[in-house]
C-alpha positions as CSV (number, residue, x, y, z in Angstrom):
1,X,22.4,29.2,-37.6
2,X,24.3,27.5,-40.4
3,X,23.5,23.2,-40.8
4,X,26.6,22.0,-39.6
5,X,25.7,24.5,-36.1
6,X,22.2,23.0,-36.0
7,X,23.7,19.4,-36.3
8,X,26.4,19.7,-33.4
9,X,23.7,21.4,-31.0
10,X,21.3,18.2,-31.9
11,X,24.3,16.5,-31.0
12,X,24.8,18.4,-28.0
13,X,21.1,17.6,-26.8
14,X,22.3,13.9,-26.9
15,X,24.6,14.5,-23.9
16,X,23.7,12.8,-20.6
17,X,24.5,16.0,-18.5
18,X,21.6,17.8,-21.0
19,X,19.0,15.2,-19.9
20,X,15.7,16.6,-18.3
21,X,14.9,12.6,-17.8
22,X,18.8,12.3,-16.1
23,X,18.6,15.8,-14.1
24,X,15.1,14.8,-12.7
25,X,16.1,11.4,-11.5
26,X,19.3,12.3,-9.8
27,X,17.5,15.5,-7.9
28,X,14.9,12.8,-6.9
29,X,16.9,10.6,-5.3
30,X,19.2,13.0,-3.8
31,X,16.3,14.9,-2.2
32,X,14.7,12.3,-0.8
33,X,18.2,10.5,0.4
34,X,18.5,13.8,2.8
35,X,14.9,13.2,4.0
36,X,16.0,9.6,5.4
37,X,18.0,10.9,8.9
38,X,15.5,14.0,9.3
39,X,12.3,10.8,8.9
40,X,13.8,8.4,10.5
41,X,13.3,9.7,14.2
42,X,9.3,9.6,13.2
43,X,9.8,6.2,12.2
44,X,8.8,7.0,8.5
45,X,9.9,6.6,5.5
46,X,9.6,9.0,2.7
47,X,6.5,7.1,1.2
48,X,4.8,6.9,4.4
49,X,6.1,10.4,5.1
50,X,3.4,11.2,1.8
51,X,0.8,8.9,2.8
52,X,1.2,10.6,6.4
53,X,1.1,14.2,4.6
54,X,-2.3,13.4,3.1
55,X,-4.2,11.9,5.7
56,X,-2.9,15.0,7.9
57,X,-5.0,17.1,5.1
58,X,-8.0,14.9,5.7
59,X,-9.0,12.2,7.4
60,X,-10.5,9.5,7.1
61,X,-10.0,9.3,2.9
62,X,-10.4,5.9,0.8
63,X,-7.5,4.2,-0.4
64,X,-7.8,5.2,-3.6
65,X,-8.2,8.9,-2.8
66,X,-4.9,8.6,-1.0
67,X,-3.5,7.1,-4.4
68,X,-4.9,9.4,-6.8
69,X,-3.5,12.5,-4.1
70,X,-0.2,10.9,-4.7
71,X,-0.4,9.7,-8.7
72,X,0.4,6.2,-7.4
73,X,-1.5,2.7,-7.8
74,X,-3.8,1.6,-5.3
75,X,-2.2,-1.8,-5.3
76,X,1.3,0.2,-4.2
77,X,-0.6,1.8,-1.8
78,X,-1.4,-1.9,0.2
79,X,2.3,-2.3,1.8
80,X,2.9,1.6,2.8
81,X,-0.4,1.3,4.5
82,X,0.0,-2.1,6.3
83,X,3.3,-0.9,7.5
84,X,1.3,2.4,9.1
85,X,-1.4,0.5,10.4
86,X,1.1,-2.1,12.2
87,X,3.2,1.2,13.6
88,X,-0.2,2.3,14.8
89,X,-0.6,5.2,13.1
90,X,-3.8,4.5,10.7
91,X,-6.9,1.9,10.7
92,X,-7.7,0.7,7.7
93,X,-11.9,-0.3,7.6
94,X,-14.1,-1.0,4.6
95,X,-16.8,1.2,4.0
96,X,-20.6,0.0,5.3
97,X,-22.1,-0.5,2.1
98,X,-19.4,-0.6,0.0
99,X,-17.0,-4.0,0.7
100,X,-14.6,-3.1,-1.8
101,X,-13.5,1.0,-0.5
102,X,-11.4,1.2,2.7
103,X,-11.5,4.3,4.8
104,X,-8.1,5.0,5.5
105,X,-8.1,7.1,9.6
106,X,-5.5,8.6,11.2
107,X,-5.2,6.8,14.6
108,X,-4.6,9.6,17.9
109,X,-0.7,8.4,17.5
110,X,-0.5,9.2,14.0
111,X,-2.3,12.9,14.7
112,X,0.0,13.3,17.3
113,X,2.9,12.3,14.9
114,X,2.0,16.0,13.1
115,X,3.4,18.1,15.8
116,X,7.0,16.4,15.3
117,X,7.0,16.2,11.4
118,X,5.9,20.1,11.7
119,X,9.9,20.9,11.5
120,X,10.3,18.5,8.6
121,X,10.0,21.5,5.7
122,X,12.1,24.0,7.6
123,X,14.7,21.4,8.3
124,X,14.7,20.2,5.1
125,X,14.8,23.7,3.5
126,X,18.2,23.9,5.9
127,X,19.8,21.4,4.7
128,X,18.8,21.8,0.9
129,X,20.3,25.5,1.5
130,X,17.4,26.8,-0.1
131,X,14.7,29.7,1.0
132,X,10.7,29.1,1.4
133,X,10.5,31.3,-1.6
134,X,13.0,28.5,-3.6
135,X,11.0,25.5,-2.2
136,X,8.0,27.2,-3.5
137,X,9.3,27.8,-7.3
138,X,11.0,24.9,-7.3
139,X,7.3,23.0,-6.1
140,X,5.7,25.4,-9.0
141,X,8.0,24.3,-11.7
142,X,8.0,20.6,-10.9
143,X,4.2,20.4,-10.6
144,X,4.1,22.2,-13.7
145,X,6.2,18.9,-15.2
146,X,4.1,16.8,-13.8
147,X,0.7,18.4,-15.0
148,X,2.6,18.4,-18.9
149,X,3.3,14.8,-18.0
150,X,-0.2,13.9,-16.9
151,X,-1.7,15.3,-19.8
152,X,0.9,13.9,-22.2
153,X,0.3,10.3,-20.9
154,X,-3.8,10.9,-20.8
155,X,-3.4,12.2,-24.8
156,X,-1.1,9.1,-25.4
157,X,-3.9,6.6,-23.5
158,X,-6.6,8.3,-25.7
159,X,-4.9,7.9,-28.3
160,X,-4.3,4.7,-28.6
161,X,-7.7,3.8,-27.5
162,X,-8.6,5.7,-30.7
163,X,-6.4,3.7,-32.8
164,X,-7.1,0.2,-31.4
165,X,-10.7,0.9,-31.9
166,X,-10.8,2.0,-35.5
C-alpha cells in the first residue's frame, strides 16, 4: 500500500461510523431500550433484571459477590438493592460475625419472580430477530471484549502503581 493509501485509511479509522467505542454504546442502549416493555410487567428494570439474574444462580451471595458477578461497584449496587428489597423480592442481612458483609436472599416472591422472567431470552431473541446460536456468539464475542478490557485496565492499574512507586 503506497503512503498516501496508508494516510487516507488512518484517516478513515477517524470516522465516527468506524468506532468500536461508538458501535458498542449505541448496541447497548438499543438493546437494553427493547428490554424496558418485555421488564416492565416483572416490575424490573434492566439493572435489577441483572441483580435478579445472579441471585437466581445462587442465593444468598454478599453484596460484593453480586458486584464483582456484574463488574459494578458495590456502592452502585446500594440503590438497585434497596429498590428490590422494598418490592420484596430480596433481604438484605449482615453476616454474624462479620458487620461489614451483607447476605443478599432471594425472598419466596423474588424466586417465584423466575418462572415469569423464564420467557425474557426467548422474547428478547424475537424481538432482536436473532437465533440462540446468534445470542450465543454475539455473548462470546462481547465477553471476549470485556475480558481484553479487564485485562487492559488491570495492566494499566499495575502499571501505574509501578510508576508511582519507583
Amino acid at each position: 500500500m503506497s503512503g498516501r493509501a496508508d494516510l487516507m485509511r488512518g484517516a478513515d479509522d477517524l470516522l465516527l461510523e468506524h468506532q468500536l467505542c461508538f458501535a458498542l454504546a449505541v448496541a447497548s442502549r438499543s438493546v437494553i431500550a427493547s428490554y424496558r416493555p418485555v421488564l416492565e410487567p416483572l416490575g424490573l428494570t434492566h439493572p435489577q433484571y441483572l441483580v435478579m439474574l445472579a441471585l437466581w444462580e445462587r442465593s444468598p451471595r454478599t453484596v460484593r459477590d453480586v458486584s464483582d458477578a456484574l463488574l459494578l461497584e458495590p456502592a452502585t449496587m446500594t440503590p438497585l438493592l434497596k429498590r428490590l428489597e422494598e418490592a420484596g423480592l430480596v433481604t438484605r442481612t449482615r453476616q454474624p460475625g462479620n458487620e461489614r458483609a451483607l447476605d443478599v436472599t432471594l425472598t419466596q416472591a423474588g424466586r417465584a419472580l423466575r418462572e415469569k422472567a423464564l420467557a425474557v431470552p426467548v422474547t428478547m431473541m424475537a424481538r432482536l430477530g436473532i437465533s440462540r446460536g446468534d445470542a450465543e456468539e454475539l455473548h462470546r464475542s462481547m465477553m471476549k471484549l470485556v475480558d481484553a478490557a479487564q485485562a487492559s485496565r488491570e495492566a494499566d492499574a499495575a502499571e501505574t502503581a509501578r510508576t508511582s512507586v519507583g
